[in-house]
TORTIDO-462585 format. One record per residue: x, y, z of N, C-alpha, C in turn. Coordinates in Angstrom, 2 decimals. Example, Ala and Ser with C-alpha at 12.3 -4.5 7.8 and 13.67 -1.06 7.14 Angstrom:
residues 2
dose n.X:13.19, n.Y:-5.69, n.Z:7.80, ca.X:12.30, ca.Y:-4.50, ca.Z:7.80, c.X:13.20, c.Y:-3.30, c.Z:7.80
dose n.X:12.85, n.Y:-2.25, n.Z:7.08, ca.X:13.67, ca.Y:-1.06, ca.Z:7.14, c.X:12.90, c.Y:0.03, c.Z:7.87
***
This chain:
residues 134
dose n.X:42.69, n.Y:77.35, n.Z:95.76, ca.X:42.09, ca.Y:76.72, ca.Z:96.91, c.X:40.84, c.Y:77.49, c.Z:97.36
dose n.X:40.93, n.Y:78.98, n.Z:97.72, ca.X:39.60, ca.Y:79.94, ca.Z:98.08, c.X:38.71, c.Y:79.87, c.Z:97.11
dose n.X:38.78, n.Y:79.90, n.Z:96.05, ca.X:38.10, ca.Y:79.81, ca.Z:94.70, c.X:37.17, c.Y:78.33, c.Z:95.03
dose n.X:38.05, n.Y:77.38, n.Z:94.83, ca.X:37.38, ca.Y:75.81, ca.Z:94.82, c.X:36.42, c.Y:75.73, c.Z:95.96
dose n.X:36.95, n.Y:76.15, n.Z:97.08, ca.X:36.34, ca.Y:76.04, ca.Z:98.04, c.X:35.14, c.Y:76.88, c.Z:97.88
dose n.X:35.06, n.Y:78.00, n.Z:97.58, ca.X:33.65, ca.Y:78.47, ca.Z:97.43, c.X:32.60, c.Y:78.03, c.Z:96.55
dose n.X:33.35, n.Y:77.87, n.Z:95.60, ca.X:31.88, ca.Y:77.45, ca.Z:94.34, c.X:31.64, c.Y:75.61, c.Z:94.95
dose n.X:32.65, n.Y:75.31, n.Z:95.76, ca.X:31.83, ca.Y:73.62, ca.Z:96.09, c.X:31.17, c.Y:74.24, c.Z:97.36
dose n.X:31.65, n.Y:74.88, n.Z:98.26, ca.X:30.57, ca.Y:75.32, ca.Z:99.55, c.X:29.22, c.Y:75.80, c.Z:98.95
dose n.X:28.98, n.Y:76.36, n.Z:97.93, ca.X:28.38, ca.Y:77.17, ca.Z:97.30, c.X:26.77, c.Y:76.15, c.Z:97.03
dose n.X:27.31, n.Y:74.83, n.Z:96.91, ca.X:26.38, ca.Y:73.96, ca.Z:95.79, c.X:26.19, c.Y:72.47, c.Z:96.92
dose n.X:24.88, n.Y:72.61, n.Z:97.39, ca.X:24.61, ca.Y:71.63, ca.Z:98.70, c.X:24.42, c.Y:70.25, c.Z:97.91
dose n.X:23.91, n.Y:70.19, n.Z:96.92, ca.X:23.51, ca.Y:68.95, ca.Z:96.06, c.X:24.44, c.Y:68.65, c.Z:94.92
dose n.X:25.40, n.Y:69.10, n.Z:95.02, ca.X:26.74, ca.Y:68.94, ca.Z:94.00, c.X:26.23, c.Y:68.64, c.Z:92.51
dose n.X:25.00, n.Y:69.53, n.Z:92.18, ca.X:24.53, ca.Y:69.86, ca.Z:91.20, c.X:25.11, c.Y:70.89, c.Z:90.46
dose n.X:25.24, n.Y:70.94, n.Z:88.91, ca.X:25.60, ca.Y:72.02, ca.Z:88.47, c.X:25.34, c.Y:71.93, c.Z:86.92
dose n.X:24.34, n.Y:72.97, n.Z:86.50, ca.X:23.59, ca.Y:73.58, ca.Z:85.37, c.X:24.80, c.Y:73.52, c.Z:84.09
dose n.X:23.65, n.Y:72.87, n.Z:83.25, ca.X:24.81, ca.Y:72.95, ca.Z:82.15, c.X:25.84, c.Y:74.33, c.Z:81.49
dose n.X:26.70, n.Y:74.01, n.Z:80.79, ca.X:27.62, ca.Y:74.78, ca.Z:80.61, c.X:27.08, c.Y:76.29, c.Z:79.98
dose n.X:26.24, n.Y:75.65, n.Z:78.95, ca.X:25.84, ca.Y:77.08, ca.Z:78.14, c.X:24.97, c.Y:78.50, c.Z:78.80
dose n.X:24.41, n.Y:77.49, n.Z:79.92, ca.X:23.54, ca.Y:78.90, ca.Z:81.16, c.X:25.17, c.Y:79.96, c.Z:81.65
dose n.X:26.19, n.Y:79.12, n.Z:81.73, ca.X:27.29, ca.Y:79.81, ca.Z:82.60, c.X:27.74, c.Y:80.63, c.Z:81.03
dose n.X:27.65, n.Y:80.16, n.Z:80.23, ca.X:28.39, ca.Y:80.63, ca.Z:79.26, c.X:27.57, c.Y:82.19, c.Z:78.60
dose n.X:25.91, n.Y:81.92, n.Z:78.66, ca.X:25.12, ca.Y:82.93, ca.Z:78.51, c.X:25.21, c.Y:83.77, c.Z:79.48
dose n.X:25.11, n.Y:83.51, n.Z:80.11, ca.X:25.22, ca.Y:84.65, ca.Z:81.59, c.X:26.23, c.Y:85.48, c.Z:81.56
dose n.X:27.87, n.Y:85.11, n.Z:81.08, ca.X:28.74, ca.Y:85.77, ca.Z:81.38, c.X:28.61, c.Y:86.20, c.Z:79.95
dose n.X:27.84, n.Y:86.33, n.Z:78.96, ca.X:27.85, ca.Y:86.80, ca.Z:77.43, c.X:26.85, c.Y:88.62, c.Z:78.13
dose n.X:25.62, n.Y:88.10, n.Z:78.73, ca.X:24.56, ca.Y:89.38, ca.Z:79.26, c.X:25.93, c.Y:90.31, c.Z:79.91
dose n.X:26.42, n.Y:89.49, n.Z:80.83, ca.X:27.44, ca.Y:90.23, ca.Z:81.65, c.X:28.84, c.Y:90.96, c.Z:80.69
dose n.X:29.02, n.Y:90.68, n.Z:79.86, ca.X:29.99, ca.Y:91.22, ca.Z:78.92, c.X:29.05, c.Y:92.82, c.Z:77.97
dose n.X:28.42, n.Y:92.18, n.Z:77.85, ca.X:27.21, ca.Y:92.86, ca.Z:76.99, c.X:27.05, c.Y:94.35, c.Z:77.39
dose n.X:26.46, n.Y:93.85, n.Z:78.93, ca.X:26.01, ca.Y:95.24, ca.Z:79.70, c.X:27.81, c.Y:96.14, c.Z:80.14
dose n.X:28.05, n.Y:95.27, n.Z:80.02, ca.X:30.02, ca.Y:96.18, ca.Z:80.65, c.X:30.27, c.Y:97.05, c.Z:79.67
dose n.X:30.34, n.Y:96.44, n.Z:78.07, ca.X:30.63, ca.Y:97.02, ca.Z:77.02, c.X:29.46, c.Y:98.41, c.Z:76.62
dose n.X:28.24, n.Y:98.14, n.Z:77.01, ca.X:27.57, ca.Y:98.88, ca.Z:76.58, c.X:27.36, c.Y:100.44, c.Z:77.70
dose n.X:27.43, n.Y:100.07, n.Z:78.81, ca.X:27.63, ca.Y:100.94, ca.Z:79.76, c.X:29.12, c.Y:101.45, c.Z:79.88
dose n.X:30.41, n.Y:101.43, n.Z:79.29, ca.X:31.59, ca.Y:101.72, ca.Z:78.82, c.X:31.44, c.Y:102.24, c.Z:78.07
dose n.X:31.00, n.Y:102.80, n.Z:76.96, ca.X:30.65, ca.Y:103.32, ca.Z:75.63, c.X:30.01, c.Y:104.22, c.Z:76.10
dose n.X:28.33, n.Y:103.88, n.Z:77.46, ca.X:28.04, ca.Y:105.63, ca.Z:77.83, c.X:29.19, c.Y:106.29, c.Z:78.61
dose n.X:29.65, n.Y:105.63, n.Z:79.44, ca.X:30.52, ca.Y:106.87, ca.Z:80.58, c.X:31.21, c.Y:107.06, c.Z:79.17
dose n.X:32.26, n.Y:106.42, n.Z:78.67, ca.X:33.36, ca.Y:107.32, ca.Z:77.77, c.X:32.65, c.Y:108.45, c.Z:77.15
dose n.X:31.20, n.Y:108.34, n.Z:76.19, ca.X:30.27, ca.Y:109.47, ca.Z:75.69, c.X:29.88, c.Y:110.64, c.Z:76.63
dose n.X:29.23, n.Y:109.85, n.Z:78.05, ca.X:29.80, ca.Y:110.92, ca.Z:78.73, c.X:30.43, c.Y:111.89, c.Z:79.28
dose n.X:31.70, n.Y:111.85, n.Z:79.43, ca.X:32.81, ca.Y:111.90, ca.Z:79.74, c.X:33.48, c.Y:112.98, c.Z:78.29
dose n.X:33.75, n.Y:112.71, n.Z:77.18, ca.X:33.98, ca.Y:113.28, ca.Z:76.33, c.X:33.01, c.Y:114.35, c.Z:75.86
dose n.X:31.88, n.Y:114.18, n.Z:76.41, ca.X:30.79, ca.Y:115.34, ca.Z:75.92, c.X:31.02, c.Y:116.64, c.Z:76.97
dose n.X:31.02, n.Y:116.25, n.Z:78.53, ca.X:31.34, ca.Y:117.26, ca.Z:79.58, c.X:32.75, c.Y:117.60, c.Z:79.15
dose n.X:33.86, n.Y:116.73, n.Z:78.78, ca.X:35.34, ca.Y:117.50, ca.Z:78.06, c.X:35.16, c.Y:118.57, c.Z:76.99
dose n.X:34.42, n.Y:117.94, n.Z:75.85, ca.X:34.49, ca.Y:118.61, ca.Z:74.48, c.X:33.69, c.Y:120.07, c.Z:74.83
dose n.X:32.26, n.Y:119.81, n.Z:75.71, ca.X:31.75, ca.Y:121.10, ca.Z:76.14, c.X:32.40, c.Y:121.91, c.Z:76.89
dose n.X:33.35, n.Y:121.86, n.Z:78.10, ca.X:34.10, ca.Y:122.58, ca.Z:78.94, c.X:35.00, c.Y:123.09, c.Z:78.40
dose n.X:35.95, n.Y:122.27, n.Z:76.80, ca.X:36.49, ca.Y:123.04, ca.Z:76.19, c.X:36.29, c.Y:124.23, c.Z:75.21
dose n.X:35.30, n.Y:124.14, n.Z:75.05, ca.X:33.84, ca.Y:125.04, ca.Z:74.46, c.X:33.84, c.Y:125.92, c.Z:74.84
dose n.X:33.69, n.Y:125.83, n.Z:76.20, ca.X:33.01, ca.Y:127.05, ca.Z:76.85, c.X:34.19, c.Y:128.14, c.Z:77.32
dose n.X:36.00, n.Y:127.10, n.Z:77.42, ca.X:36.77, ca.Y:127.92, ca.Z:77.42, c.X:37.34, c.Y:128.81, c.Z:76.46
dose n.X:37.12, n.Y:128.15, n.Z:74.86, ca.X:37.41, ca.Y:128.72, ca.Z:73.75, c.X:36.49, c.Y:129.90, c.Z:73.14
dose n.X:35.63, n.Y:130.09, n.Z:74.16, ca.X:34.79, ca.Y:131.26, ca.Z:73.99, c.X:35.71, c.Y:132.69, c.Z:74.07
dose n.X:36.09, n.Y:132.29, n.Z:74.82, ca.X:37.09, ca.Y:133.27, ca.Z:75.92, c.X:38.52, c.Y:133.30, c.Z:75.51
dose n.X:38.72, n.Y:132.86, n.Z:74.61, ca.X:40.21, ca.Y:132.64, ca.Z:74.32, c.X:40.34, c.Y:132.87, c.Z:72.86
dose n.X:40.63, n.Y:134.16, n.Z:72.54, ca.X:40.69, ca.Y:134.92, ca.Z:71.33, c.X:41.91, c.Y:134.69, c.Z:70.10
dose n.X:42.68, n.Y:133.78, n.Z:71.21, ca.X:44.11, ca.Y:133.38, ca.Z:70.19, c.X:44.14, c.Y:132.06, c.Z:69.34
dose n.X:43.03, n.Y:131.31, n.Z:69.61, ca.X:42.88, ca.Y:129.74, ca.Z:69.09, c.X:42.02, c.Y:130.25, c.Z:67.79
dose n.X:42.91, n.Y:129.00, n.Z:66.95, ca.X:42.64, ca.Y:128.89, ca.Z:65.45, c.X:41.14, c.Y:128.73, c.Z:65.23
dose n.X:40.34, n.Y:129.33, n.Z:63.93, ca.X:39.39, ca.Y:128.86, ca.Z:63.58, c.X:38.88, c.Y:127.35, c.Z:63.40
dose n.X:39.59, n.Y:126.88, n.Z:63.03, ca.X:39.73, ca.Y:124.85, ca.Z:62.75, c.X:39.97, c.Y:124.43, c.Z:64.07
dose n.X:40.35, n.Y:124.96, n.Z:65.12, ca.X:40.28, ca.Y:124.03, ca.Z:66.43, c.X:38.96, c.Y:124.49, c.Z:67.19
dose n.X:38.15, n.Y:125.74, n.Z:66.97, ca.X:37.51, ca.Y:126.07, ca.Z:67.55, c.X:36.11, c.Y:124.77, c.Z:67.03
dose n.X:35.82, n.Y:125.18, n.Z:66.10, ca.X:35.17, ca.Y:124.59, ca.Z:65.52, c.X:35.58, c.Y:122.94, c.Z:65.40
dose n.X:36.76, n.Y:122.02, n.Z:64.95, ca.X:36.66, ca.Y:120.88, ca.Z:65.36, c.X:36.19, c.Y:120.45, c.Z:67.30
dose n.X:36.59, n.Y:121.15, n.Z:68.08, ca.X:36.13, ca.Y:121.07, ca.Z:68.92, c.X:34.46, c.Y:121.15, c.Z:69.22
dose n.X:33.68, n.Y:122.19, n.Z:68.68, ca.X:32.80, ca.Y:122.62, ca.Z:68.64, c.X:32.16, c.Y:121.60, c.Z:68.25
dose n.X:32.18, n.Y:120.88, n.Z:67.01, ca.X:31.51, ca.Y:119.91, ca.Z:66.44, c.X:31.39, c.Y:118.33, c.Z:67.23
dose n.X:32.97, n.Y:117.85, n.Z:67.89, ca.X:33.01, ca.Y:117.21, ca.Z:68.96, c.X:32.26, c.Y:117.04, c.Z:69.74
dose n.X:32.01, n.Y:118.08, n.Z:70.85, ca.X:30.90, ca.Y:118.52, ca.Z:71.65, c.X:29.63, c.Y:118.30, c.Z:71.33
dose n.X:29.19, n.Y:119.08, n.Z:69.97, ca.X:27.79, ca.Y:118.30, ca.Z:69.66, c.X:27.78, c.Y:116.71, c.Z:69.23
dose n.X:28.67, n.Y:116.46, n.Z:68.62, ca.X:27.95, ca.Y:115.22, ca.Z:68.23, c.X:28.18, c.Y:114.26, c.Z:69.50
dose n.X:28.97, n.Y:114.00, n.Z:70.42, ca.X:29.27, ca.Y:113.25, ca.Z:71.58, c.X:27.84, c.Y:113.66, c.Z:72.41
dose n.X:27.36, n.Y:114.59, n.Z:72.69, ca.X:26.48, ca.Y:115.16, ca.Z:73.34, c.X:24.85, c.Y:114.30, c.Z:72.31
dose n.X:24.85, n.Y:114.56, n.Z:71.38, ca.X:23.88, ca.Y:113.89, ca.Z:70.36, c.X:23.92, c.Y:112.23, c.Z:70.33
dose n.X:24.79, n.Y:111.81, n.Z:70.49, ca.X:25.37, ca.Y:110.36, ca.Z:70.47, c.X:24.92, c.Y:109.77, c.Z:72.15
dose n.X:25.01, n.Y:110.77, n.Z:72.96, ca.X:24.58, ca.Y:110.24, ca.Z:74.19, c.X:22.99, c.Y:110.52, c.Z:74.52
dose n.X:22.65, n.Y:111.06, n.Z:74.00, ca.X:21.34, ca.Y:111.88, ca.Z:74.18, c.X:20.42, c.Y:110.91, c.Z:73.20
dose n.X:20.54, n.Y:110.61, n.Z:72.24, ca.X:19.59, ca.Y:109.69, ca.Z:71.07, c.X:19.87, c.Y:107.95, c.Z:71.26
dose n.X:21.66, n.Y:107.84, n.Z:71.65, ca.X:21.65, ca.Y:106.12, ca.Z:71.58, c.X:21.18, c.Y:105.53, c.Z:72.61
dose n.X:21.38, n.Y:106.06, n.Z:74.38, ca.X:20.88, ca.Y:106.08, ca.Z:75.24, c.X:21.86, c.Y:104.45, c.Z:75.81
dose n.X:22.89, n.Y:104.04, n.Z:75.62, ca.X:23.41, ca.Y:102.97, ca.Z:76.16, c.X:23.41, c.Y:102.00, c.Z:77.21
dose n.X:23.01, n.Y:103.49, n.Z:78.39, ca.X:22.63, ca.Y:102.80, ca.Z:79.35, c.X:21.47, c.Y:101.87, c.Z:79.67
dose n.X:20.42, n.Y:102.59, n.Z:79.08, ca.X:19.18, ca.Y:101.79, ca.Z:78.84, c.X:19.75, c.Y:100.60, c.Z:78.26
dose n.X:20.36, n.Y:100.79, n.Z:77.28, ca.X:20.30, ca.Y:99.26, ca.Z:76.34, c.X:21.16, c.Y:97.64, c.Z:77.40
dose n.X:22.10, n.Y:99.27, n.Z:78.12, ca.X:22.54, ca.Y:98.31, ca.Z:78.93, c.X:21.68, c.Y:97.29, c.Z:80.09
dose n.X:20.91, n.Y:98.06, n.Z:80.49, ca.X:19.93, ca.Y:97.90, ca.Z:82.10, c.X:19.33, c.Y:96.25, c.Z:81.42
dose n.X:19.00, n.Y:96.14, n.Z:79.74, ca.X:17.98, ca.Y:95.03, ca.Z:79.19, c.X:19.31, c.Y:93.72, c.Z:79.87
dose n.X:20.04, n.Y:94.19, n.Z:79.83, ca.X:21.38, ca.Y:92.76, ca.Z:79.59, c.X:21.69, c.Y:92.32, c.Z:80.88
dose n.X:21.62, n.Y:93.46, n.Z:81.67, ca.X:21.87, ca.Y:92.77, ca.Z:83.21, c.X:20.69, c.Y:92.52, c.Z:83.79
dose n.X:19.54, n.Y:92.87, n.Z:83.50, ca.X:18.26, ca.Y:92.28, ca.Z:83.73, c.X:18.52, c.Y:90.44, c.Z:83.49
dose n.X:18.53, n.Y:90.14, n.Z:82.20, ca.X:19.05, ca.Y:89.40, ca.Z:81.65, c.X:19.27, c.Y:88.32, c.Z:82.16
dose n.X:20.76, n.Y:88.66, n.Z:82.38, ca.X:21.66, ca.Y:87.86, ca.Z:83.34, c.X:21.19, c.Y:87.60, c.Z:84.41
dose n.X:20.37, n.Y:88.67, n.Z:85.61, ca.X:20.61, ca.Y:88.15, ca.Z:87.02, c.X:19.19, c.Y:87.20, c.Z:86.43
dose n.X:18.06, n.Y:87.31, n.Z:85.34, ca.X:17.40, ca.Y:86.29, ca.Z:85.66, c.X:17.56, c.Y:84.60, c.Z:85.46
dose n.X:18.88, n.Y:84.83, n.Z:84.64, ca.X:19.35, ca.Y:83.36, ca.Z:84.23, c.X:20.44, c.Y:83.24, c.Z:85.58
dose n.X:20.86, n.Y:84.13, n.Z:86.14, ca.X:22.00, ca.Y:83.60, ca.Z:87.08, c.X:21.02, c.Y:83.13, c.Z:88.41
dose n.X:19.25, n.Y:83.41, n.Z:88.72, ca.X:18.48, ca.Y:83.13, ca.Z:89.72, c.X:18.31, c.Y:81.75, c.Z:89.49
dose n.X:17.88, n.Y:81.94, n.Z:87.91, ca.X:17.59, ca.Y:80.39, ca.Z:87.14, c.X:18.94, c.Y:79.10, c.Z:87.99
dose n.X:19.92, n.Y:79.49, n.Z:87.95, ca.X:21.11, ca.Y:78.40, ca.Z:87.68, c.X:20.73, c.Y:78.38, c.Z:89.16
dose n.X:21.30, n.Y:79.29, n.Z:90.16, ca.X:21.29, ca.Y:79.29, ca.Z:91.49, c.X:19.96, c.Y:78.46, c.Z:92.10
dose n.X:18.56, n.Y:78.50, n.Z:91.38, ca.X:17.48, ca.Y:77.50, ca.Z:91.69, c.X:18.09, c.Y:76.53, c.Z:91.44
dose n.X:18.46, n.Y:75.93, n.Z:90.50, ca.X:18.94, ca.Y:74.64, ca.Z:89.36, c.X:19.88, c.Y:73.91, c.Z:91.02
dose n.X:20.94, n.Y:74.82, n.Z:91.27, ca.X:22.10, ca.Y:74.02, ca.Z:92.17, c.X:21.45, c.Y:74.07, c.Z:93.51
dose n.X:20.84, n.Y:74.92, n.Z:93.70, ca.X:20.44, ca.Y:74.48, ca.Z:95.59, c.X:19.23, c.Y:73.94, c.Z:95.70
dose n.X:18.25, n.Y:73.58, n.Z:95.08, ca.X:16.62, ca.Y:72.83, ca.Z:95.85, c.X:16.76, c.Y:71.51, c.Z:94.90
dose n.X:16.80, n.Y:70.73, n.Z:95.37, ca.X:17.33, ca.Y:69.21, ca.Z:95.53, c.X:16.70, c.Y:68.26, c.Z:93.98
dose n.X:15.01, n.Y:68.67, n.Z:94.24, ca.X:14.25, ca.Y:67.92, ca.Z:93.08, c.X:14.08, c.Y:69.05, c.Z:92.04
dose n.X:15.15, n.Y:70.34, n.Z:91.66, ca.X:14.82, ca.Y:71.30, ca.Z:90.41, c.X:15.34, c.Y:70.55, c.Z:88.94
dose n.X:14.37, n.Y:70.61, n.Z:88.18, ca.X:14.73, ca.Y:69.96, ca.Z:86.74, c.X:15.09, c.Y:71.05, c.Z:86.08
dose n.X:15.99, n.Y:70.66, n.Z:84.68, ca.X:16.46, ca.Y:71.69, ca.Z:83.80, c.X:15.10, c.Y:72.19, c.Z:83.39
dose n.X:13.93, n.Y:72.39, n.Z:83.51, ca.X:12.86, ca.Y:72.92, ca.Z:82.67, c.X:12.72, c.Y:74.57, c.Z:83.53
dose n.X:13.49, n.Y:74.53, n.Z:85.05, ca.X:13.31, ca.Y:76.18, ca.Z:85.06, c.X:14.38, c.Y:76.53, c.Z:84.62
dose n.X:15.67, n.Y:76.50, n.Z:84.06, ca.X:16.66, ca.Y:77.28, ca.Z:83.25, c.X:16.21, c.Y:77.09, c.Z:81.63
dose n.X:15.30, n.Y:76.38, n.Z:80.99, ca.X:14.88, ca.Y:76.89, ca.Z:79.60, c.X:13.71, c.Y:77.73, c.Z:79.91
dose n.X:13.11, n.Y:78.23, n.Z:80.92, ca.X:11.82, ca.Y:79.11, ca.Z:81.19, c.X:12.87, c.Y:80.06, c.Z:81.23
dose n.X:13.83, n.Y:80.17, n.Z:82.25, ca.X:14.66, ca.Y:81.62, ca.Z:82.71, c.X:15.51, c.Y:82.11, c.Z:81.03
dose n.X:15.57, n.Y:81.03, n.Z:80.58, ca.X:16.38, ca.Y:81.36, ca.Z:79.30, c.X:15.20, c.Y:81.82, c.Z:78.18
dose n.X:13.65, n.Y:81.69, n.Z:78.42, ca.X:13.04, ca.Y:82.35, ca.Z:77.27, c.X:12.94, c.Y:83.57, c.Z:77.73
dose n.X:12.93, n.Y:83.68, n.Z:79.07, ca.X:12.27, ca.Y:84.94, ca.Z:79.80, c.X:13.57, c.Y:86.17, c.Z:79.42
dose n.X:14.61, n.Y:85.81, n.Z:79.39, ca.X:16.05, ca.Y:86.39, ca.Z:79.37, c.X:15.90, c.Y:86.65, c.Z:77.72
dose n.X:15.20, n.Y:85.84, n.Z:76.78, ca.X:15.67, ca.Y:85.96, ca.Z:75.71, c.X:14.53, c.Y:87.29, c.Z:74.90
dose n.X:13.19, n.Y:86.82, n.Z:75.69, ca.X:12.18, ca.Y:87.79, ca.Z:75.78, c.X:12.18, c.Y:89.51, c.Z:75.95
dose n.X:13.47, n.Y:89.15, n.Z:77.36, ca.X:13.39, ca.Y:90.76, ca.Z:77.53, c.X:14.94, c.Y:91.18, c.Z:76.73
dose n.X:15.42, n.Y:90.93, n.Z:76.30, ca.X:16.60, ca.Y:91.34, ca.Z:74.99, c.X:15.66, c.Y:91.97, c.Z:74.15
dose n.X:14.53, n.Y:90.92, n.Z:73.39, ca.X:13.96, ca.Y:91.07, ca.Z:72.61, c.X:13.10, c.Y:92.63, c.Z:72.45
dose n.X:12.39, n.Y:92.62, n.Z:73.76, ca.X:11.60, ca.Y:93.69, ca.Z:73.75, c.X:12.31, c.Y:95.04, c.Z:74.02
dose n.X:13.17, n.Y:94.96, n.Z:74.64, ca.X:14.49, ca.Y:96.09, ca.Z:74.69, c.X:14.96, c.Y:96.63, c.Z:73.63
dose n.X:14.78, n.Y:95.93, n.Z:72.46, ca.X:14.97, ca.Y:96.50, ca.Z:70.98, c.X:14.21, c.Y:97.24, c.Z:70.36
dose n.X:12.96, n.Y:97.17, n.Z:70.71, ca.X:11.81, ca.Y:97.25, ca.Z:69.96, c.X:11.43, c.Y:98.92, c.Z:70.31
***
């Protein structure tokens, strides 16, 4: 009922943008989740693998093979966050999205909007993916 009621309060001209804008949008929005999940965990495991580092300095009883699998951990998580840069890749996708989710939100509230500004918002969205790679 709260649900229904909002997305119809939501839409004054009981207009609503075809399926594939909703379907792209929540693809940018998956996109940027997954890709910004991948930095914190890199993060996250690089400040672990280093703090365990810095304790195994100090700790004269741990095996050669843990020192060093650890050791190697640390760098490459640390290298992996430092060169892939995720977040960036992420920032292109939710850019993305909020410009196709402005697109739809024009589309349902101003009365005489034609589908021709959600294929502009959809080159512009597809544009900046594009150049985000490059």
């Amino acid at each position: 009922m709260g649900k229904k009621f909002f997305e119809e309060s939501e839409k004054p001209y009981k207009k609503k943008a075809p399926e594939m804008y909703y379907h792209k949008q929540r693809m940018f929005r998956i996109c940027y989740g997954f890709f910004i999940g991948v930095h914190y965990f890199l993060v996250v495991a690089s400040i672990s693998f280093t703090t365990i580092t810095i304790y195994m300095v100090m700790d004269e009883d741990l095996s050669l093979f843990i020192r060093i699998f650890v050791s190697v951990m640390a760098t490459i998580t640390t290298t992996l966050q430092t060169i892939l840069r995720f977040d960036k890749v992420g920032e292109g996708y939710i850019c993305a999205m909020r410009i196709i989710e402005q697109a739809i939100l024009e589309y349902e509230d101003i009365e005489g909007m034609e589908l021709s500004v959600l294929l502009q918002a959809n080159k512009e969205a597809e544009q900046m993916i594009h150049n985000m790679h490059q």
